[in-house]
mmCIF file of the N, C-alpha and C atoms, coordinates in Angstrom:
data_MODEL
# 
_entry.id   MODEL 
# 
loop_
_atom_site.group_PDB 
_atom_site.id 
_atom_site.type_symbol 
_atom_site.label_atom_id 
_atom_site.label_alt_id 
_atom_site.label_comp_id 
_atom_site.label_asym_id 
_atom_site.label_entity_id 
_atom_site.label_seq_id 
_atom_site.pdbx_PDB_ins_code 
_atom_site.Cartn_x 
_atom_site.Cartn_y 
_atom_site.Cartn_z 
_atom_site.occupancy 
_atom_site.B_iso_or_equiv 
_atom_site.pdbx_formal_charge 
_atom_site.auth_seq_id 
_atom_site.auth_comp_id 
_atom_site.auth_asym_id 
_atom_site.auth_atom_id 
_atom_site.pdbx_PDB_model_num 
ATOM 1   N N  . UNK A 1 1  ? 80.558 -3.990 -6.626 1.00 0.00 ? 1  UNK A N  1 
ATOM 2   C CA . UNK A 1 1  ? 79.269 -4.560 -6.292 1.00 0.00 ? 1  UNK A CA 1 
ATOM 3   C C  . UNK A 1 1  ? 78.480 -4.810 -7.570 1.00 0.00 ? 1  UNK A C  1 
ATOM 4   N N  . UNK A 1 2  ? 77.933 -5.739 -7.828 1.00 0.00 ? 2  UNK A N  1 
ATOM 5   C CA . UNK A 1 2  ? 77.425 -6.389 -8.595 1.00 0.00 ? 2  UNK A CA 1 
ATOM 6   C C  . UNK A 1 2  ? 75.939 -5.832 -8.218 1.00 0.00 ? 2  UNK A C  1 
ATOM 7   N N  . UNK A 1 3  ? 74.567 -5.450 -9.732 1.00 0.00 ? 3  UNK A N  1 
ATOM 8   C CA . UNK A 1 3  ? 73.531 -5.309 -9.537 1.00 0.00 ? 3  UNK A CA 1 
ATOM 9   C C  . UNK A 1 3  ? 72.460 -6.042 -8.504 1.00 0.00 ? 3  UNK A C  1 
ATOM 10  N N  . UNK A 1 4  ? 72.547 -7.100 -8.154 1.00 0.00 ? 4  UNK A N  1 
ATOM 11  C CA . UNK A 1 4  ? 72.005 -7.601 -7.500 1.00 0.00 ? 4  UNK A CA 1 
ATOM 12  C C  . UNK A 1 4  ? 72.500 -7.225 -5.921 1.00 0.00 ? 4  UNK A C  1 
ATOM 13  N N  . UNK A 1 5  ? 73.606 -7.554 -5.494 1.00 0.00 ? 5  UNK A N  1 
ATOM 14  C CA . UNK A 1 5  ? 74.029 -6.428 -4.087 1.00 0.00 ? 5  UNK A CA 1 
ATOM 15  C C  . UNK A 1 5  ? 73.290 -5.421 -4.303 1.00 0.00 ? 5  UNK A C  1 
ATOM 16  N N  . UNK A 1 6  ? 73.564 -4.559 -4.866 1.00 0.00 ? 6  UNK A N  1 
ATOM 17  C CA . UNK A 1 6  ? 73.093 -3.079 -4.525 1.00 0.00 ? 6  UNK A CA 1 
ATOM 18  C C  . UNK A 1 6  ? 71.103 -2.997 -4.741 1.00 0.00 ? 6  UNK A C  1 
ATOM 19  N N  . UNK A 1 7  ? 70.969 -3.984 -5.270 1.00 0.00 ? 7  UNK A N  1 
ATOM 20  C CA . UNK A 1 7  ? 69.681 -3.899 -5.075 1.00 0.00 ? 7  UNK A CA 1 
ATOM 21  C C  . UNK A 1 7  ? 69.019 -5.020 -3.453 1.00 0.00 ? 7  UNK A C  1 
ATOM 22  N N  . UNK A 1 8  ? 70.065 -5.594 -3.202 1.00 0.00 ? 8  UNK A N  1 
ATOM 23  C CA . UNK A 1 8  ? 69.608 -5.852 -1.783 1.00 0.00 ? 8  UNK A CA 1 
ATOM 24  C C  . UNK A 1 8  ? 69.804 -4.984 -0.691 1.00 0.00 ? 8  UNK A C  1 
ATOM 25  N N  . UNK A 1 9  ? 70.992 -4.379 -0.893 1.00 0.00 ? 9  UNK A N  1 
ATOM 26  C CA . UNK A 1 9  ? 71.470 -3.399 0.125  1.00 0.00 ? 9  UNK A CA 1 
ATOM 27  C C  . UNK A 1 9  ? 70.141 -2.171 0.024  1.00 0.00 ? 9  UNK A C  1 
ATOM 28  N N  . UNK A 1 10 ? 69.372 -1.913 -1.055 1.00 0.00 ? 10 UNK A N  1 
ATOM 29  C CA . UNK A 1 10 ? 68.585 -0.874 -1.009 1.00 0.00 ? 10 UNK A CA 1 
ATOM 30  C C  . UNK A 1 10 ? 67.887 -1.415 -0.528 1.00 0.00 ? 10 UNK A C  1 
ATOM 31  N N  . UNK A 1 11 ? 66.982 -2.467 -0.709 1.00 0.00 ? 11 UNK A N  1 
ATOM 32  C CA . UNK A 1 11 ? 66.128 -2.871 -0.376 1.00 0.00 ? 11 UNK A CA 1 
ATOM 33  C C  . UNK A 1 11 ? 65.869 -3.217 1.412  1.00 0.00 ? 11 UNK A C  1 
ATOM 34  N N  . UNK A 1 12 ? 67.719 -3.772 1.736  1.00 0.00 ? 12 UNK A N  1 
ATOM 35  C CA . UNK A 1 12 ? 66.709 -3.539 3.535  1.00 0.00 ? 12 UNK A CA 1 
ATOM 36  C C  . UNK A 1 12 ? 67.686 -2.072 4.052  1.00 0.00 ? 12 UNK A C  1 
ATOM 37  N N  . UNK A 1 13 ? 67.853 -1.115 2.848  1.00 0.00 ? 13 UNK A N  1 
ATOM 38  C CA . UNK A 1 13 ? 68.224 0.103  3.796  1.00 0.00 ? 13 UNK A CA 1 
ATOM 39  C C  . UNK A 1 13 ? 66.602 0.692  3.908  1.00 0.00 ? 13 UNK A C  1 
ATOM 40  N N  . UNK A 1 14 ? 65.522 0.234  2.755  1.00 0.00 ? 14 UNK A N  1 
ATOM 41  C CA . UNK A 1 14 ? 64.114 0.734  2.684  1.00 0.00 ? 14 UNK A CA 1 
ATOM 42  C C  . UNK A 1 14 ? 63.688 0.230  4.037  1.00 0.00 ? 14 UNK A C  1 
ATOM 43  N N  . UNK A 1 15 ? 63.660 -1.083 3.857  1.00 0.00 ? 15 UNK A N  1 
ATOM 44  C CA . UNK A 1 15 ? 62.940 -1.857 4.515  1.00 0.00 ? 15 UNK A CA 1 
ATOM 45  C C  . UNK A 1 15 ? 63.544 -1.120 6.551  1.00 0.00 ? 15 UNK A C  1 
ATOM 46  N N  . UNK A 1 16 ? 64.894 -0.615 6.473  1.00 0.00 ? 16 UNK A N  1 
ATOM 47  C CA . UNK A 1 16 ? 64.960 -0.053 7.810  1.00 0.00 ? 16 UNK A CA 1 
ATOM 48  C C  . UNK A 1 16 ? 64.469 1.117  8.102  1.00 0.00 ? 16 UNK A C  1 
ATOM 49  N N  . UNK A 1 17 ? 64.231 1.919  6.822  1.00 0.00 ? 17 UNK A N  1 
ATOM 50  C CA . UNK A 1 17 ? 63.908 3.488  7.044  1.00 0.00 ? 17 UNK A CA 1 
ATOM 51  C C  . UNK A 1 17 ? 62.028 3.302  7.658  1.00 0.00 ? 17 UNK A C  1 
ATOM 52  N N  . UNK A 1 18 ? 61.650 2.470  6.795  1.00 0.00 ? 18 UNK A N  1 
ATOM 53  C CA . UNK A 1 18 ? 59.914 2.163  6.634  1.00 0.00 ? 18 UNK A CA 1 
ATOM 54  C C  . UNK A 1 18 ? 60.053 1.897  8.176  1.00 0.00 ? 18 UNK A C  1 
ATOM 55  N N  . UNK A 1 19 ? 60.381 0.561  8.491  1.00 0.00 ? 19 UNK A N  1 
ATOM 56  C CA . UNK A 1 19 ? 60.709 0.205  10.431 1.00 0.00 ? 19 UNK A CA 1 
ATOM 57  C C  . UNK A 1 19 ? 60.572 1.332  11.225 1.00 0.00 ? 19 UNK A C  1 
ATOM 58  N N  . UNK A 1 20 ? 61.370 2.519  10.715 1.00 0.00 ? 20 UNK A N  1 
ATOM 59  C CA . UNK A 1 20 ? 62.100 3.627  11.381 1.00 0.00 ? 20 UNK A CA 1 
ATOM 60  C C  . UNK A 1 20 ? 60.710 4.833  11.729 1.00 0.00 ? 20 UNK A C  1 
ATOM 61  N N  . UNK A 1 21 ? 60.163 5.014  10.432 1.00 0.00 ? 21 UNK A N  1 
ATOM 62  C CA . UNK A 1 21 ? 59.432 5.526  9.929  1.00 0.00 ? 21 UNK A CA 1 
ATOM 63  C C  . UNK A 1 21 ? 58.086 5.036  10.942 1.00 0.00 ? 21 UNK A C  1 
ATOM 64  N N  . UNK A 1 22 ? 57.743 3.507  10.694 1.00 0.00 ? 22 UNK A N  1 
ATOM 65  C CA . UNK A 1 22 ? 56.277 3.486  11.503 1.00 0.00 ? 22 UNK A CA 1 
ATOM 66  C C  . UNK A 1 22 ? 56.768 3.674  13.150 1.00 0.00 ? 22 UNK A C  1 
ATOM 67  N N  . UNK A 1 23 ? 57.739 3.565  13.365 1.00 0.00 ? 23 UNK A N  1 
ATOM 68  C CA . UNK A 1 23 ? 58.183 3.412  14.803 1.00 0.00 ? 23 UNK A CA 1 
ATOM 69  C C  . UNK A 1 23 ? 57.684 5.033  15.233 1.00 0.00 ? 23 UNK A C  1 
ATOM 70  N N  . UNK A 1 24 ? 58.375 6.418  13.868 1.00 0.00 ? 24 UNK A N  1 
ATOM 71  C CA . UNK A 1 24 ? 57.465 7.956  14.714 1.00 0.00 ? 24 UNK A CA 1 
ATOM 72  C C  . UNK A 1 24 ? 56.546 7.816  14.784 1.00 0.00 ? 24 UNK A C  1 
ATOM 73  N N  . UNK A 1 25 ? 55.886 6.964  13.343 1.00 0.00 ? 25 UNK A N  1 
ATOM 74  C CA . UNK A 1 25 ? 54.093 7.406  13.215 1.00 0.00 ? 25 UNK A CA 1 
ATOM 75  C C  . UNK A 1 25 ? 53.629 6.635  15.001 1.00 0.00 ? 25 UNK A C  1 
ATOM 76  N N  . UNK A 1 26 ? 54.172 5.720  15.348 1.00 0.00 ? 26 UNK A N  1 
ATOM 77  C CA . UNK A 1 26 ? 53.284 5.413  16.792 1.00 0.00 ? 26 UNK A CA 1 
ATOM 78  C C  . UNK A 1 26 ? 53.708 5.956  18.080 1.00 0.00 ? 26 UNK A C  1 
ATOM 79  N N  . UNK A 1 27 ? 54.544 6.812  18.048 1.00 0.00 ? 27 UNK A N  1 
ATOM 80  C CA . UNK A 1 27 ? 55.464 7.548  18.537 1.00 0.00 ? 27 UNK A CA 1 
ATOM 81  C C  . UNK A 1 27 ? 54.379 9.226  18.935 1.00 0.00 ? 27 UNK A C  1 
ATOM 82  N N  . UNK A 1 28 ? 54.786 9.521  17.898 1.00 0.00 ? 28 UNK A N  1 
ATOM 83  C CA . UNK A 1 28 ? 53.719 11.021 17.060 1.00 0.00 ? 28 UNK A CA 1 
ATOM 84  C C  . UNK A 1 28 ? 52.129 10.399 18.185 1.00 0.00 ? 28 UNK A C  1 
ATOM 85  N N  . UNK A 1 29 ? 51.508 9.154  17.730 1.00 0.00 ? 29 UNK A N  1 
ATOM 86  C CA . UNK A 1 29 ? 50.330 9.247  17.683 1.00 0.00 ? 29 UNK A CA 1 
ATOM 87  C C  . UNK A 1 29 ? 50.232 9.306  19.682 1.00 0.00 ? 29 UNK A C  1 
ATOM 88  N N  . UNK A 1 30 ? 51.190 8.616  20.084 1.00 0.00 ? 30 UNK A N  1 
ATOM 89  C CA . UNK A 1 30 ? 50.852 8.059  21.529 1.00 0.00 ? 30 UNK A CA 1 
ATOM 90  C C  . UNK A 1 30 ? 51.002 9.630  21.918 1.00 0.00 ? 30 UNK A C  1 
ATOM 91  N N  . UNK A 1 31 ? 52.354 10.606 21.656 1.00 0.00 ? 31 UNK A N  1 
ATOM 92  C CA . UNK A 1 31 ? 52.299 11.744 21.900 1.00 0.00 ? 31 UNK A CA 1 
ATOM 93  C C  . UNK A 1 31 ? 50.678 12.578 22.086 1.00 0.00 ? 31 UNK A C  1 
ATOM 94  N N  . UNK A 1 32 ? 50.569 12.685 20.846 1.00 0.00 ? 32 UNK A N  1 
ATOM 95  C CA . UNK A 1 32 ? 49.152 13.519 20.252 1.00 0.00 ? 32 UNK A CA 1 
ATOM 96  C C  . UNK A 1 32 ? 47.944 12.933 21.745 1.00 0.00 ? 32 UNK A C  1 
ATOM 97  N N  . UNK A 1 33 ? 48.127 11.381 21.345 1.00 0.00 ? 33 UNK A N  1 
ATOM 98  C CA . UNK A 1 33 ? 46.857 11.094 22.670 1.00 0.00 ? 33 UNK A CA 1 
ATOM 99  C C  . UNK A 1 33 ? 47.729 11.723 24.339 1.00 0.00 ? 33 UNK A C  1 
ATOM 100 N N  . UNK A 1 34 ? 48.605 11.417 24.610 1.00 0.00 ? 34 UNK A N  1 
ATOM 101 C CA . UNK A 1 34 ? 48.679 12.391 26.219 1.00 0.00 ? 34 UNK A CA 1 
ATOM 102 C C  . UNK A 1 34 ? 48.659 13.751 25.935 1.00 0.00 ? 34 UNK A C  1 
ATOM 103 N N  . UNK A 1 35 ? 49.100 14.701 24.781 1.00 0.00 ? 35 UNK A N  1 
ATOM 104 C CA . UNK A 1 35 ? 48.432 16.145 24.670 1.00 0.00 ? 35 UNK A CA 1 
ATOM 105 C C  . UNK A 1 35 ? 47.379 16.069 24.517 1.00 0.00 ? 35 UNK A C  1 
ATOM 106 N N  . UNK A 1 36 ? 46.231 15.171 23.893 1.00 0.00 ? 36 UNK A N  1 
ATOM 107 C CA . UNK A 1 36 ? 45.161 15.374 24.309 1.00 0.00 ? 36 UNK A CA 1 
ATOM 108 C C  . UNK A 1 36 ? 44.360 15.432 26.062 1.00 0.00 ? 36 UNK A C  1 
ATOM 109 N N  . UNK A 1 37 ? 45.431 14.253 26.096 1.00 0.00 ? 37 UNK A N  1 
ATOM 110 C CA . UNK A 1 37 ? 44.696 14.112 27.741 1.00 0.00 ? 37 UNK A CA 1 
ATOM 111 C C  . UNK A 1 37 ? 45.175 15.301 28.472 1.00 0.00 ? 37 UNK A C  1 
ATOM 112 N N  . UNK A 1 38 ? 46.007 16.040 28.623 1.00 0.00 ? 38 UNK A N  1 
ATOM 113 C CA . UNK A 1 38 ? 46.682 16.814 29.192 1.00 0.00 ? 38 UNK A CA 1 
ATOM 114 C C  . UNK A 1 38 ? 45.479 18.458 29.089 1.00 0.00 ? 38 UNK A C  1 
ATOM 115 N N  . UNK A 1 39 ? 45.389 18.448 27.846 1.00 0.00 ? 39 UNK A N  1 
ATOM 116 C CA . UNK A 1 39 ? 44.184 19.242 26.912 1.00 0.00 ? 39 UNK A CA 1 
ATOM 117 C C  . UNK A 1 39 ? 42.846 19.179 28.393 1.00 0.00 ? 39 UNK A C  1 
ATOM 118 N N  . UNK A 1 40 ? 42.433 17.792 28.192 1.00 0.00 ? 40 UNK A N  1 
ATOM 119 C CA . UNK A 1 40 ? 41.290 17.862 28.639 1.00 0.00 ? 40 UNK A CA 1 
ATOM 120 C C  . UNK A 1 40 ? 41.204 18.372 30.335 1.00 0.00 ? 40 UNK A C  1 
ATOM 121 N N  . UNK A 1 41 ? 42.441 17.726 30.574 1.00 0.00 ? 41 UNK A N  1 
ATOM 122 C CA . UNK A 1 41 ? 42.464 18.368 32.252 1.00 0.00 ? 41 UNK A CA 1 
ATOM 123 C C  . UNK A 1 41 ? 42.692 19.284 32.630 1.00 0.00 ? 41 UNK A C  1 
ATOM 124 N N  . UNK A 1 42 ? 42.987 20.115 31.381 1.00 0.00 ? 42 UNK A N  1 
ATOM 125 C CA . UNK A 1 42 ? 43.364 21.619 31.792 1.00 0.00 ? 42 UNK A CA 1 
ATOM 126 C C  . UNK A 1 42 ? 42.403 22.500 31.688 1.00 0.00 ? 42 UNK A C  1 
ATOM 127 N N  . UNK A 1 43 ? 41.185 21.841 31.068 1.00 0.00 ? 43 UNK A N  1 
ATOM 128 C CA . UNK A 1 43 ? 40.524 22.202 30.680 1.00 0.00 ? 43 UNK A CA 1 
ATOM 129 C C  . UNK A 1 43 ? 39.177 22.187 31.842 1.00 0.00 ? 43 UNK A C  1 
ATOM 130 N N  . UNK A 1 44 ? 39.111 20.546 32.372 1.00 0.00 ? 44 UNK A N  1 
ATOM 131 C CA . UNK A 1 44 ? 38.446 20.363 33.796 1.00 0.00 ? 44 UNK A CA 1 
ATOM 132 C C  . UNK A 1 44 ? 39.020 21.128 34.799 1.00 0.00 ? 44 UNK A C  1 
ATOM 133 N N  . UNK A 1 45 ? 40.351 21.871 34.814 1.00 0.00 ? 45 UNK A N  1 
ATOM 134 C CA . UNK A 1 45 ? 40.871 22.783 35.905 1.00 0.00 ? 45 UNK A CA 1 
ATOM 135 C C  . UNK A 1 45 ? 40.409 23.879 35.942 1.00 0.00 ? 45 UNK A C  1 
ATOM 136 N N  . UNK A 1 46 ? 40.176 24.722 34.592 1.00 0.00 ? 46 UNK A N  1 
ATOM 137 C CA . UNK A 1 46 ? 39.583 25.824 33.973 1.00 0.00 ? 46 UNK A CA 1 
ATOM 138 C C  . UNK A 1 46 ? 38.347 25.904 34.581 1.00 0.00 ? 46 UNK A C  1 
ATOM 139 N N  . UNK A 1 47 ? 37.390 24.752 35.137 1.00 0.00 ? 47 UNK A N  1 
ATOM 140 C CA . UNK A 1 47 ? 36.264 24.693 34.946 1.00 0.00 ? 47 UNK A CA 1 
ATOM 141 C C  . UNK A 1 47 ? 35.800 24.466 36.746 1.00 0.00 ? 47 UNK A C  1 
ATOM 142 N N  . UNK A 1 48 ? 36.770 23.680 37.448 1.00 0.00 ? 48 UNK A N  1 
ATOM 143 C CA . UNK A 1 48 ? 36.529 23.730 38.440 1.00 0.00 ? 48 UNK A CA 1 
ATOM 144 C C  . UNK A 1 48 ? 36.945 25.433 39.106 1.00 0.00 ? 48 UNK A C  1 
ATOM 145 N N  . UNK A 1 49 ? 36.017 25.329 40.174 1.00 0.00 ? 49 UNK A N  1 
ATOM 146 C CA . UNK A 1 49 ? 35.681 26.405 41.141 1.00 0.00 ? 49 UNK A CA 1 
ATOM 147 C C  . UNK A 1 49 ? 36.911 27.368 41.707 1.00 0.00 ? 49 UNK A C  1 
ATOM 148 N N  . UNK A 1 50 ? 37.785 26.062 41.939 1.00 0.00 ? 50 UNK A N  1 
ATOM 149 C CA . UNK A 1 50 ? 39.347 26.656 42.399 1.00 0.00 ? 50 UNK A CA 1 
ATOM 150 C C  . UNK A 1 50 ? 40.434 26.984 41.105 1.00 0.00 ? 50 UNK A C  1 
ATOM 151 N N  . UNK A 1 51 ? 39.916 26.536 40.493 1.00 0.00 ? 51 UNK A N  1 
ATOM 152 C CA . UNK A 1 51 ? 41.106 26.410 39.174 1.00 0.00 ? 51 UNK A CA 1 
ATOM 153 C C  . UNK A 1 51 ? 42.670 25.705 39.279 1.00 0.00 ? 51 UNK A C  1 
ATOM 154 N N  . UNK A 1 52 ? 42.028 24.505 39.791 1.00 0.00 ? 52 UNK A N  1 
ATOM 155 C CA . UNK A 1 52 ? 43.099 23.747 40.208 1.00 0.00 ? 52 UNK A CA 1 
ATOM 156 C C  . UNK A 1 52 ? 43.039 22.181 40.516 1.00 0.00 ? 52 UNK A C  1 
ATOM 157 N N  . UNK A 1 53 ? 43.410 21.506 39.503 1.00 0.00 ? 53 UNK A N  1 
ATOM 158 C CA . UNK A 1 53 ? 43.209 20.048 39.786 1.00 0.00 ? 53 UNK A CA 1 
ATOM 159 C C  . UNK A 1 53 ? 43.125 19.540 40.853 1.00 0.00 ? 53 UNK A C  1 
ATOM 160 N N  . UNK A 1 54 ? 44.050 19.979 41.593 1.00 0.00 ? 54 UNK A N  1 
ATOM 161 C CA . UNK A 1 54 ? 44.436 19.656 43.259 1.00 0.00 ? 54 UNK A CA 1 
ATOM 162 C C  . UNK A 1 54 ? 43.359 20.326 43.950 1.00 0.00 ? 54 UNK A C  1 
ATOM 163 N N  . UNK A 1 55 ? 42.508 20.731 44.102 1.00 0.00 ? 55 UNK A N  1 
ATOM 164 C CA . UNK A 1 55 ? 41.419 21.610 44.800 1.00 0.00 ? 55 UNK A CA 1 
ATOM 165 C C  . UNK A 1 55 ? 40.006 21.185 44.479 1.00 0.00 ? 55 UNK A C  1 
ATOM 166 N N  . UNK A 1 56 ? 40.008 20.537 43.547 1.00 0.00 ? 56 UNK A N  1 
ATOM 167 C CA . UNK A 1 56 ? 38.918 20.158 42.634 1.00 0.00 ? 56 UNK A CA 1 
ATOM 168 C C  . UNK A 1 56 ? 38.071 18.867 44.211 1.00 0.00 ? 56 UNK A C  1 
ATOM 169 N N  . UNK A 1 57 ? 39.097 18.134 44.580 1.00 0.00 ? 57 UNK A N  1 
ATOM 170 C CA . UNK A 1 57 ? 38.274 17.283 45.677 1.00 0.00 ? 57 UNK A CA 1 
ATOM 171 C C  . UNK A 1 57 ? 38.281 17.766 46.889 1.00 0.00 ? 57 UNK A C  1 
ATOM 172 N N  . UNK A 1 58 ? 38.697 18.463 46.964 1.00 0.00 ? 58 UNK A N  1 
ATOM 173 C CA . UNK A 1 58 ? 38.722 19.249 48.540 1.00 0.00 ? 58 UNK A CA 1 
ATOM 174 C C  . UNK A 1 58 ? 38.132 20.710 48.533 1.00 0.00 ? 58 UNK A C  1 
ATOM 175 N N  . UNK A 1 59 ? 36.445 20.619 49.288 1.00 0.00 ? 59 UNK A N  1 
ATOM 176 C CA . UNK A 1 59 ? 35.984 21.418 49.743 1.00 0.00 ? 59 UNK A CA 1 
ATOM 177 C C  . UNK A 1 59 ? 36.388 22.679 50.791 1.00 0.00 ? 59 UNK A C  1 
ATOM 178 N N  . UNK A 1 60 ? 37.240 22.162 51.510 1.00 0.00 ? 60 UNK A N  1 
ATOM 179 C CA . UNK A 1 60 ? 38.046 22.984 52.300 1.00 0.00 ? 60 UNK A CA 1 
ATOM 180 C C  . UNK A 1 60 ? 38.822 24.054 51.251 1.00 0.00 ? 60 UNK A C  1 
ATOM 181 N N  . UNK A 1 61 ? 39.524 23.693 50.104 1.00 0.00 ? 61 UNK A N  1 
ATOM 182 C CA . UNK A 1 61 ? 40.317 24.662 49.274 1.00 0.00 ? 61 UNK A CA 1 
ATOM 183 C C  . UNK A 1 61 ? 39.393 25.074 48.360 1.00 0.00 ? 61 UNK A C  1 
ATOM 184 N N  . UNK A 1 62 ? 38.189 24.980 47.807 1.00 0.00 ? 62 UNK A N  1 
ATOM 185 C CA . UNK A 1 62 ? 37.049 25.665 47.366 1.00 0.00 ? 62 UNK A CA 1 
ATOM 186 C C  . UNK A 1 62 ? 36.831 27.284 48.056 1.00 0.00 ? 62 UNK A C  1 
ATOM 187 N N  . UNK A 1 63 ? 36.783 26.813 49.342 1.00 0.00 ? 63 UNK A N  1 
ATOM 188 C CA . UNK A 1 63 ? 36.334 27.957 50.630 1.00 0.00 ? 63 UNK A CA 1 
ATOM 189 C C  . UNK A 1 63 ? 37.497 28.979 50.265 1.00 0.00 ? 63 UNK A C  1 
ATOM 190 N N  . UNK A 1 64 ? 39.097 28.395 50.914 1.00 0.00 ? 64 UNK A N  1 
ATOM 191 C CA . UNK A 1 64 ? 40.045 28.638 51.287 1.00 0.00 ? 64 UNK A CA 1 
ATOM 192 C C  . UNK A 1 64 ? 40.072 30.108 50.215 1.00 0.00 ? 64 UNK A C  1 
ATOM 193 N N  . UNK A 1 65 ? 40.292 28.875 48.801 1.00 0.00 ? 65 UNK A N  1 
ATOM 194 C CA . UNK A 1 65 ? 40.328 30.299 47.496 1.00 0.00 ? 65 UNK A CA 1 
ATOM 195 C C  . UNK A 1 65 ? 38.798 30.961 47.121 1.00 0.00 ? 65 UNK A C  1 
ATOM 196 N N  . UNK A 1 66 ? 38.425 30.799 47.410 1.00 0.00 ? 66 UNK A N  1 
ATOM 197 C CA . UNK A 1 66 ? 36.825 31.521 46.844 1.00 0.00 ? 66 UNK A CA 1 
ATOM 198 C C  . UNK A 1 66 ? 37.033 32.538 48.303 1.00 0.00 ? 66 UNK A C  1 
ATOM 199 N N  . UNK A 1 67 ? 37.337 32.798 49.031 1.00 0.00 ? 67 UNK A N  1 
ATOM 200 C CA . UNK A 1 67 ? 37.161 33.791 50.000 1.00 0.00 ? 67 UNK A CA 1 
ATOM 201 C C  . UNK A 1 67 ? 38.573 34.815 50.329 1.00 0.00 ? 67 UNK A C  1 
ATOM 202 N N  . UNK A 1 68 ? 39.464 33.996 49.646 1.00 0.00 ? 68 UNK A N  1 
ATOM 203 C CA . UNK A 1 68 ? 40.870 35.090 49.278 1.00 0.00 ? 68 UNK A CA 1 
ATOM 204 C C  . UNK A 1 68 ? 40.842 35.576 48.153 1.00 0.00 ? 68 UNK A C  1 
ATOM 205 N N  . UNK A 1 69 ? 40.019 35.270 46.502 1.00 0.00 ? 69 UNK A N  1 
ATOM 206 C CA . UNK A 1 69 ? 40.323 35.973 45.821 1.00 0.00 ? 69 UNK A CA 1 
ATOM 207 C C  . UNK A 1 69 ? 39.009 36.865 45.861 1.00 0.00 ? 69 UNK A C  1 
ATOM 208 N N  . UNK A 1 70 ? 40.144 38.384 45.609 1.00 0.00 ? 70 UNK A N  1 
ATOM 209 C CA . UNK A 1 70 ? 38.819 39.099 45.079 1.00 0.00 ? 70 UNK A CA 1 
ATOM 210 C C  . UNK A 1 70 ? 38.844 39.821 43.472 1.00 0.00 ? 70 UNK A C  1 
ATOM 211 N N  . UNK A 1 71 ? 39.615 38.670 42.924 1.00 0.00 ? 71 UNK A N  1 
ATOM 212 C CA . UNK A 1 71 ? 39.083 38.662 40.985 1.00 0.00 ? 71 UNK A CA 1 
ATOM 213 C C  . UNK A 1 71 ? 37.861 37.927 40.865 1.00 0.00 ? 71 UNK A C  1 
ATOM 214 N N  . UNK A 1 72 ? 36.844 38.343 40.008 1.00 0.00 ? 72 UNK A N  1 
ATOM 215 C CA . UNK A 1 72 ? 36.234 37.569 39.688 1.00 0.00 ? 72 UNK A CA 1 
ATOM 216 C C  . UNK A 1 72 ? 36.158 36.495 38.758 1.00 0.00 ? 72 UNK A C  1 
ATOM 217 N N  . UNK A 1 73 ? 35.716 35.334 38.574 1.00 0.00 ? 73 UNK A N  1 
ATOM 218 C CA . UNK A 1 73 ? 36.310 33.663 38.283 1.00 0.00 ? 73 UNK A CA 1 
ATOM 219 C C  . UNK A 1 73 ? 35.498 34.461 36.874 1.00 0.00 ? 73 UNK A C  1 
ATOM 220 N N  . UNK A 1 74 ? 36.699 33.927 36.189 1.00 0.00 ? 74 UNK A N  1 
ATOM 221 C CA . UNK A 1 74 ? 36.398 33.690 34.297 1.00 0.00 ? 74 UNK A CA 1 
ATOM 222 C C  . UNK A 1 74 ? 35.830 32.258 34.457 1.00 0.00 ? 74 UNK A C  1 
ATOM 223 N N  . UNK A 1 75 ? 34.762 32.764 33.087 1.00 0.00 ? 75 UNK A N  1 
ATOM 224 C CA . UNK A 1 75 ? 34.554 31.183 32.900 1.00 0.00 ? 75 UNK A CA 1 
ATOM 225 C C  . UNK A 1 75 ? 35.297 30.802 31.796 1.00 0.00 ? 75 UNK A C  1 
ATOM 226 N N  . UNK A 1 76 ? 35.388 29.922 30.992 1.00 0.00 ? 76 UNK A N  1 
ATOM 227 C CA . UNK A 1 76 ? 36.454 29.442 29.788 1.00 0.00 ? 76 UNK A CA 1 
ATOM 228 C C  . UNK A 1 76 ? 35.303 29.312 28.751 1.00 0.00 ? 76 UNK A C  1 
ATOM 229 N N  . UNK A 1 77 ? 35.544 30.006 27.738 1.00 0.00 ? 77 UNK A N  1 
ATOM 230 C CA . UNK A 1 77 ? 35.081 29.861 26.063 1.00 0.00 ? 77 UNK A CA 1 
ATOM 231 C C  . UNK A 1 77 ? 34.653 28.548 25.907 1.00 0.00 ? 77 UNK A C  1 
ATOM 232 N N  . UNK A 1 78 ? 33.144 28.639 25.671 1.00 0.00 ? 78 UNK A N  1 
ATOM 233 C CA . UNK A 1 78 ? 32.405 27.491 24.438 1.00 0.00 ? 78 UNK A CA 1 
ATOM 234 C C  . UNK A 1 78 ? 32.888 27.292 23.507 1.00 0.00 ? 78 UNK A C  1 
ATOM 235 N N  . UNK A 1 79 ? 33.815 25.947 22.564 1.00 0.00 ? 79 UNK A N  1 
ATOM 236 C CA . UNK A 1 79 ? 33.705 25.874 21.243 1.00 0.00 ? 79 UNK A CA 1 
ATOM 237 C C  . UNK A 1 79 ? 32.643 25.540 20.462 1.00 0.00 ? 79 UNK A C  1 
# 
């Protein structure tokens, strides 16, 4: 191989790694945003009455668990 080959061959083995490369970074980022979202609803679960996403619209399961448990409801830490 002659200098010029091997400086093309580097050049789109770069040019595939870089491709490769932004493909985690948007990868990583879309991740990071549904652990965030995931974050926040666990967080609105924490906070509702039942402690439970699924309970959160139904008044009936408010009752149901607020009158079977007898722990008393933590509230969740201020940052």
């Amino acid at each position: 191989m002659i200098l010029e080959d091997k400086f093309e061959a580097l050049k789109k083995n770069y040019q595939s790694i870089s491709s490769s490369n932004q493909e985690l970074k948007n990868q990583n980022e879309y991740l990071r945003l549904q652990l965030g979202e995931a974050t926040k609803q666990k967080k609105r679960a924490l906070v509702s009455p039942s402690g439970s996403i699924e309970d959160e619209t139904s008044d009936e399961g408010y009752d149901r668990v607020e009158s079977s448990s007898k722990e008393p409801q933590r509230r969740p830490q201020r940052e």
